[in-house]
N, C-alpha and C positions, 0 to 999 in steps of 0.2 A: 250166330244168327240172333238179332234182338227178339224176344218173346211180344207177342201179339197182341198181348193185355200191356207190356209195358209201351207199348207202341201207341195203343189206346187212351193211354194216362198220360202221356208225355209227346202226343203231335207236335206241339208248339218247338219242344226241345229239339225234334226228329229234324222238323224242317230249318232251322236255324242250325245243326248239325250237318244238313245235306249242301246247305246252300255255302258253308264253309267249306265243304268238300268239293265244291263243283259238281252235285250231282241234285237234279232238279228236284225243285220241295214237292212238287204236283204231286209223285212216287207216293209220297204219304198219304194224301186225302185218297188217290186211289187205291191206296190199299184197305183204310175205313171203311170204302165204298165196299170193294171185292168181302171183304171181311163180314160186312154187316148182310150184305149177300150171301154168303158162304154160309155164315149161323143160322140167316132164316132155313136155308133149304137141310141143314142137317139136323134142325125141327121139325122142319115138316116131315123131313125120312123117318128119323123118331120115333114121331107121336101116330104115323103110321105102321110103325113095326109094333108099337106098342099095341095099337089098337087091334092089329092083327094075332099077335098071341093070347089076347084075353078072349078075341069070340072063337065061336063055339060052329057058326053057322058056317059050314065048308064054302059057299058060294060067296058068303062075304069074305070068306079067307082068303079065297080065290080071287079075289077083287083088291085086296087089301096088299095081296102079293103084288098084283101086276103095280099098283097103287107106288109102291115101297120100290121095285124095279126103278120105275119111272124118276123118281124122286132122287134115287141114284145116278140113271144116267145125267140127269139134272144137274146131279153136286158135280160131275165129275169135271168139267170144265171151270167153272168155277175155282175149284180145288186147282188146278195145274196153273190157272193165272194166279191164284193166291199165291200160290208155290213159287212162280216167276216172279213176281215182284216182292216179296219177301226176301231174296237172297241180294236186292239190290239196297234196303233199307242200311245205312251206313250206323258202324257204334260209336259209341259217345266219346267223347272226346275231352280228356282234360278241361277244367277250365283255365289254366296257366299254360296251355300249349300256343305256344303264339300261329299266327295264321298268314301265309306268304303266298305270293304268287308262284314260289319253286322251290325249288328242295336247296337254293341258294340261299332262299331264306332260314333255312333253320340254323338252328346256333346249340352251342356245346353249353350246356347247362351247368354241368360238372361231370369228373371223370373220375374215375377208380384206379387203381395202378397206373402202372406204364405201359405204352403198347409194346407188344411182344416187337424184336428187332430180330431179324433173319438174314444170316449172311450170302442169302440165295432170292429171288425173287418170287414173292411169294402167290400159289396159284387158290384161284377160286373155285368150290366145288365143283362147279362142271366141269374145267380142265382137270381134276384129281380123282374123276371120277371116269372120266374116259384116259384117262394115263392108267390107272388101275385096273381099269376093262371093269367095274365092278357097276356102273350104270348105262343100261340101253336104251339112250333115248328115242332113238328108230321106233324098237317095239313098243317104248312108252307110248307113243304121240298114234301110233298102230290101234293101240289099246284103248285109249283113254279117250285119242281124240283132239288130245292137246299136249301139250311139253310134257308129260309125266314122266316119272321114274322108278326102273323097276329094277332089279338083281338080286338075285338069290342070294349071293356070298358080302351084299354091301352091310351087312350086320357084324359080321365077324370080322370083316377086313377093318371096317370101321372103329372097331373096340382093339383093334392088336395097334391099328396107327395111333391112336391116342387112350 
């Protein structure tokens, strides 16, 4: 997740990042907005807690509390939309990465060895992981919500196979 100060310093970057990504630049200023919202009220929470441990008079204390409550449930919305749109904020991206309509577009930069050759057809995780019985994605997606992956024994099976 990008930090919220570097998000601050670098708008211009963010939205010129998203808008290569296919994901709308508006995301940004709303997050400013949400953000610049969000610091006011966890000042104001604050400078009410503050002002609540320095007195002395129990009725103002008593005031400063419900004061301070308030000011909380205030942030708390706030905070969960901040939360939602911050995990949509995209990371930055090369400047030498070129930019295509699909994954047709991308191209072999350079390469390192030779690809491994397999006398057998070769399977991708998730076929090597229910051939193993060592991922349940049933209780994953149970659990999580979404495709997740779980297995006790996929640590150890994982280290003997390679």
């Amino acid at each position: 997740m990008v930090d919220v100060k570097f998000i601050r310093e670098n708008a211009e970057l963010l939205k010129d990042v998203s808008q290569k990504k296919r994901i709308d630049p508006k995301i940004i200023d709303e997050i400013l907005e949400v953000d610049k919202a969000r610091r006011e009220l966890i000042l104001k929470a604050e400078t009410v807690r503050a002002e609540q441990k320095k007195t002395k008079d129990r009725e103002e204390g008593a005031r400063l509390k419900t004061g301070f409550k308030e000011a909380e449930e205030n942030l708390k919305p706030v905070e969960e939309r901040f939360n939602r749109l911050m995990v949509l904020v995209p990371n930055i991206i090369s400047p030498d990465t070129p930019v295509g309509e699909s994954e047709a577009d991308n191209r072999e930069v350079y390469r390192w060895g030779e690809p491994k050759k397999f006398n057998f057809q070769a399977k991708d995780h998730v076929q090597l992981g229910r051939d193993l019985d060592i991922i349940d994605f049933e209780r994953g997606t149970k659990v999580g919500g979404f495709r997740g992956y779980t297995g006790e024994r996929i640590c150890s099976i994982w280290h003997r196979l390679f």
